[in-house]
C-alpha positions as CSV (number, residue, x, y, z in Angstrom):
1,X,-117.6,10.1,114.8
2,X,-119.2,7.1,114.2
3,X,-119.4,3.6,115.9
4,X,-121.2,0.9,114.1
5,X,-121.4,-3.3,114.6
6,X,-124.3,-6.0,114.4
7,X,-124.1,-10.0,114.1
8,X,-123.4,-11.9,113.3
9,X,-126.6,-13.4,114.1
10,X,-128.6,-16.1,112.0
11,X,-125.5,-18.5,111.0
12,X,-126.2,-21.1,108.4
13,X,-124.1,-23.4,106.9
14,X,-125.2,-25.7,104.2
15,X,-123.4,-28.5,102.0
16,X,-123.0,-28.8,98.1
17,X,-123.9,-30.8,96.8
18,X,-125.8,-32.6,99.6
19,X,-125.8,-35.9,100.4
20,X,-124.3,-38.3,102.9
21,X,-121.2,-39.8,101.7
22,X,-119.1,-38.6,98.9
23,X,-116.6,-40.7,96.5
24,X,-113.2,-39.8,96.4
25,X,-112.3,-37.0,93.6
26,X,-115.7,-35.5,94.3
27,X,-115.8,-31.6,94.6
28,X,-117.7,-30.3,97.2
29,X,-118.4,-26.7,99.2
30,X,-119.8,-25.8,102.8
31,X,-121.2,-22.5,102.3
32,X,-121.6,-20.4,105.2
33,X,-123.8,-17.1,105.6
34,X,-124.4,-15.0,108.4
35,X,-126.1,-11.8,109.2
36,X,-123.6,-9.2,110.1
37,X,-122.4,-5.8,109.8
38,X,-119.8,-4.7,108.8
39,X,-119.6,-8.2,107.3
40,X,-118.2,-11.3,109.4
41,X,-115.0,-12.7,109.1
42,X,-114.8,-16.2,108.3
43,X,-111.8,-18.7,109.2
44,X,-112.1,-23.1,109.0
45,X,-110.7,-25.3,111.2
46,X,-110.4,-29.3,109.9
47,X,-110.7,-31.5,113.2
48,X,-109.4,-28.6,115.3
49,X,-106.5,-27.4,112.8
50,X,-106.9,-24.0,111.3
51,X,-106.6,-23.8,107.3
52,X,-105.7,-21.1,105.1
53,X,-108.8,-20.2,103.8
54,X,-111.1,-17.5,105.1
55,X,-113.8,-16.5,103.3
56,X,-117.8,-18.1,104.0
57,X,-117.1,-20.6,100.9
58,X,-115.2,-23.7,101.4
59,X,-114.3,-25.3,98.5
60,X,-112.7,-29.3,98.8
61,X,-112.1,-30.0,95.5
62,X,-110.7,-33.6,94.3
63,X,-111.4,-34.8,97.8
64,X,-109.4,-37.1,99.5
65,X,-109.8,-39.8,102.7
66,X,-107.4,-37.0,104.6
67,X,-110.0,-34.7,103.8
68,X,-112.6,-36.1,105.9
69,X,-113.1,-35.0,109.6
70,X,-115.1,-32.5,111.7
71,X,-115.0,-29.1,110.1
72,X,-115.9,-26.0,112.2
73,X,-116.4,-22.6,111.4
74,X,-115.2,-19.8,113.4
75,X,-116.5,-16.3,113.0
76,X,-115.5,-12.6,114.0
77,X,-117.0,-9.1,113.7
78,X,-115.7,-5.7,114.0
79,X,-116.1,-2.8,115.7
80,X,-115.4,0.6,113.4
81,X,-114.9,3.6,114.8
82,X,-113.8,7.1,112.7
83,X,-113.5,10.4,113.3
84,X,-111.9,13.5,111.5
85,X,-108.6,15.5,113.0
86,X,-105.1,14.9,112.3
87,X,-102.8,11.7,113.9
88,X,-105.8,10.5,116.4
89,X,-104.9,7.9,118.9
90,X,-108.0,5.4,119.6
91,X,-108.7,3.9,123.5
92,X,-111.2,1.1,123.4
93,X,-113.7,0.2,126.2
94,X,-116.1,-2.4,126.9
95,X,-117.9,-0.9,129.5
96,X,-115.7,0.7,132.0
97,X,-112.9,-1.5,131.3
98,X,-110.2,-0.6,128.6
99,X,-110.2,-3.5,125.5
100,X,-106.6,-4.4,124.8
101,X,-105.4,-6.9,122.3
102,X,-105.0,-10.4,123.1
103,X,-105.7,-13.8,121.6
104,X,-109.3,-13.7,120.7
105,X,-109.5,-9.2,120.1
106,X,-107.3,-7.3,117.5
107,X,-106.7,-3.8,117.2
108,X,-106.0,-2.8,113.9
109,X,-105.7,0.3,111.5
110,X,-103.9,2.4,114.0
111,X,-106.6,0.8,116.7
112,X,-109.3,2.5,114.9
113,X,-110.7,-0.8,114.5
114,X,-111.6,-3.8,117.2
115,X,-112.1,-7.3,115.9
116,X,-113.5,-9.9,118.4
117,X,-113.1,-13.3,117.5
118,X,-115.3,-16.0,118.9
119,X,-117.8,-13.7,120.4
120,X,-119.1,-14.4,124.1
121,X,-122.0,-13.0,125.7
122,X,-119.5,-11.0,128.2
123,X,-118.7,-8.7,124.4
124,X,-121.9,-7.5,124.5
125,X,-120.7,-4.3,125.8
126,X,-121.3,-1.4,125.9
127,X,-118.5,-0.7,123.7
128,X,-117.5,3.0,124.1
129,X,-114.8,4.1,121.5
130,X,-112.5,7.1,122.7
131,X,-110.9,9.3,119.7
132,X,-107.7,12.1,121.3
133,X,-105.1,13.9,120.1
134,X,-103.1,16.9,121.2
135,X,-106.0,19.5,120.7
136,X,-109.3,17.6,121.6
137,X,-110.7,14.4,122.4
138,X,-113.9,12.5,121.2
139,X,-116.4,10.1,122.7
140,X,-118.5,7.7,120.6
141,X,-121.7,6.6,122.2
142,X,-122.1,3.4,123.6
143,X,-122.7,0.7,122.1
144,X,-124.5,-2.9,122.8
145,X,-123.7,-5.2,120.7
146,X,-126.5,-7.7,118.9
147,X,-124.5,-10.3,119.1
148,X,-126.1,-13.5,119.4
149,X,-124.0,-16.8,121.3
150,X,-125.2,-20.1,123.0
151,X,-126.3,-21.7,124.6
152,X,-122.9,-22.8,126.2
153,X,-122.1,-24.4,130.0
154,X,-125.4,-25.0,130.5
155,X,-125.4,-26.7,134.3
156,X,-128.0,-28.2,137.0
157,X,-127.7,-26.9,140.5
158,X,-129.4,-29.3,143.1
159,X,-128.7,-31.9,145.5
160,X,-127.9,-35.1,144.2
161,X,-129.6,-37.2,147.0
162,X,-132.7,-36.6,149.3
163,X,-134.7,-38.0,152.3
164,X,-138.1,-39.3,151.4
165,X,-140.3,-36.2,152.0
166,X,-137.7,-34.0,151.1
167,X,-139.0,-30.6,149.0
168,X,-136.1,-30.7,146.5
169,X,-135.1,-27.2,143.8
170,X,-133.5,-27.9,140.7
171,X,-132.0,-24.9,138.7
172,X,-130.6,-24.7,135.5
173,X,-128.5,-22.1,134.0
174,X,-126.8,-21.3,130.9
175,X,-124.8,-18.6,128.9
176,X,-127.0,-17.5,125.9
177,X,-127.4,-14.3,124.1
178,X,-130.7,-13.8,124.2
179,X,-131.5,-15.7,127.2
180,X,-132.3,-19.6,126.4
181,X,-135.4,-21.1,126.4
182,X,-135.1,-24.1,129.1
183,X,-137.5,-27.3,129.4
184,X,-136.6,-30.5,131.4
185,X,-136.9,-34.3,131.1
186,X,-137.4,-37.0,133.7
187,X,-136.1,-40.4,133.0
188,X,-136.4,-39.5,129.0
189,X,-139.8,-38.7,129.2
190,X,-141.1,-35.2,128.7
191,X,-142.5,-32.7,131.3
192,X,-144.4,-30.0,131.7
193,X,-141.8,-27.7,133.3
194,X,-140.5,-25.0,130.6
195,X,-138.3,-22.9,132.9
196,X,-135.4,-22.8,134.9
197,X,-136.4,-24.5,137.9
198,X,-137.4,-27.6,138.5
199,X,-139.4,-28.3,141.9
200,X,-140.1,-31.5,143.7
201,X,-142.7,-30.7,146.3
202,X,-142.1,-34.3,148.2
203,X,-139.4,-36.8,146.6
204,X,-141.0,-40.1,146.8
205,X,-139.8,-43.3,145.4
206,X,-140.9,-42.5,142.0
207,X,-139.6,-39.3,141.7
208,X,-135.9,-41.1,142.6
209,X,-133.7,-41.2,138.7
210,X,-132.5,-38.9,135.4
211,X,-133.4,-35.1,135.2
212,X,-132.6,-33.5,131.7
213,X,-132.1,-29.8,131.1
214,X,-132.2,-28.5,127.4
215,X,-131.4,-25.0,127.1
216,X,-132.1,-23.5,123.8
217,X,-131.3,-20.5,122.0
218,X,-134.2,-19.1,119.9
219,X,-132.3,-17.0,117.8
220,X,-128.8,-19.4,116.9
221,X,-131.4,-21.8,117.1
222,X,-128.8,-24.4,119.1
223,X,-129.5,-26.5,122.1
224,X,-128.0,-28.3,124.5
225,X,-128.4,-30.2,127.4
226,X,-127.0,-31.8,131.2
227,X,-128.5,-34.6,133.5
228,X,-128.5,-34.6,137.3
229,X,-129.0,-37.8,138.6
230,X,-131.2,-38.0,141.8
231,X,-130.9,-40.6,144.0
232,X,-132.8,-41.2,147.6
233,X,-131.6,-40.8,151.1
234,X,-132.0,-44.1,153.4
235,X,-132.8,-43.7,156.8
236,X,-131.8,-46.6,159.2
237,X,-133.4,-47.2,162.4
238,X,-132.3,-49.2,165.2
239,X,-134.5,-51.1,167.3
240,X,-134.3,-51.3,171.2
């Protein structure tokens, strides 16, 4: 019995031909390749509404002003798992918990096969494929995916006001398969901090203002970023 998936991993999607703006009648294609096996599956979306087609070549052809929009491409992968014997039932788990169909995973050919569309990084498994019938029973060894995702949610954790003096830890997280990469701004200019956490030894008046996190995924080679604004504490005193 055999249990097989990797990808898709190293997504590019490129225009033809390419240039900025296109006249109307023009032909054009968006071309999308990935590293995957077995093979990805492809489907389009045209400013969030699916379209029929679903393989990594888009073709617009005669284009049209009801054409234009944001066009995303969503992609899926499969799980195979075979075995040998007569009328097999499949159970499917993702660690110890059983995968069941829903909106984003399919089970098809008699469950033999799991499709997972929109991969997270909670897919990553191990996927453990479970092959029975009414004389013996199979188990496939795990499996850990190579899927690659992010980074996505990406937030600061940190107060967002301080006393003068104040030692002050800001942490940034975000979901990436493999880990992101993070470095931070401060007020739009760069610093020297490449890592999750962000320290302020004693906030003074200068340190008061913007503090950008970009978390980036070496391997989708996709970034993204959040701000936590810091502001300053005032302390009143009353005279007697």
């Amino acid at each position: 019995m055999c249990l097989d998936a990797v990808g898709p991993e190293n997504i590019n999607l490129t225009l033809s031909p390419s240039q900025e703006y296109y006249d109307e009648g023009a032909d054009i294609s968006l071309i999308c390749s990935a590293l995957s096996g077995p093979p990805a599956l492809f489907k389009w979306f045209l400013n969030g509404d699916p379209l029929s087609d679903t393989g990594p070549e888009l073709r617009l052809m005669n284009i049209q002003m009801s054409q234009s929009g944001n066009y995303k491409l969503r992609t899926s992968v499969s799980l195979s798992c075979s075995a040998s014997g007569s009328f097999p039932s499949f159970l499917w788990l993702n660690g110890s918990s059983e995968v069941t169909a829903s909106e984003r995973v399919q089970l098809t050919d008699e469950g033999s096969t799991l499709s997972i569309i929109n991969v997270t990084r909670y897919d990553q498994g191990p996927f453990i494929c479970h092959v029975f019938n009414n004389f013996s029973n199979y188990t496939s060894d795990p499996l850990l995916n190579a899927f690659t995702v992010g980074p996505h949610n990406i937030s600061i954790t940190g107060p967002s006001a301080a006393a003068p003096g104040q030692r002050v830890t800001l942490q940034c997280t975000a979901d990436s398969v493999p880990p992101a990469h993070f470095s931070w701004m401060f007020n739009g200019n760069e610093s020297h901090v490449n890592n999750t956490m962000y320290i302020i030894e004693s906030l003074e008046a200068e340190s008061v203002g913007n503090y950008t996190c970009t978390a980036r995924n070496m391997v989708t080679m996709l970034e993204n970023s959040t701000v936590l604004n810091l502001r300053g504490k005032i302390s009143l005193f009353h005279m007697r």
